[in-house]
C-alpha positions, 0 to 999 in steps of 0.5 A, a space after each residue: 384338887 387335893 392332889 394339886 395341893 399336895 404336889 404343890 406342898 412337895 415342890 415348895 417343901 423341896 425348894 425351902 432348903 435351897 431357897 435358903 442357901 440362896 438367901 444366906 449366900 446374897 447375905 454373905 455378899 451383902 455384908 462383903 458389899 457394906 464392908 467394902 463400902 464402909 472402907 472406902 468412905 474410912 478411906 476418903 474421910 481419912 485422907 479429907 482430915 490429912 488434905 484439912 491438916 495441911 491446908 490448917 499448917 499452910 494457913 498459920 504458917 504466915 500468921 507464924 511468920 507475921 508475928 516474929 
């Protein structure tokens, strides 16, 4: 049994620094992922305040027009 235990301490001890490299590269691409995200949604809010300004400039032209 106390064989079992250090064979199975070996195997986890050899795992670790791989297992590691995996966790720090899902990372990496996590963070990649959320960045790519958070462009799009910039994107997509900067183009909603461009269509809101011109609907804004569309509106009160003929309050403009009405007054002169």
């Amino acid at each position: 049994m106390n064989q079992f235990f250090m064979g199975l301490a070996s195997i986890t001890t050899t795992l670790q620094p791989i297992m590691i490299f995996i966790v720090l590269l899902a990372m990496i691409f996590f963070i990649f992922y959320i960045k790519k995200q958070i462009d799009l949604f910039i994107q997509y809010q900067k183009s909603m305040a461009i269509s809101l300004q011109q609907i804004a400039n569309q509106k009160s032209r003929p309050f403009k027009d009405s007054i002169k």
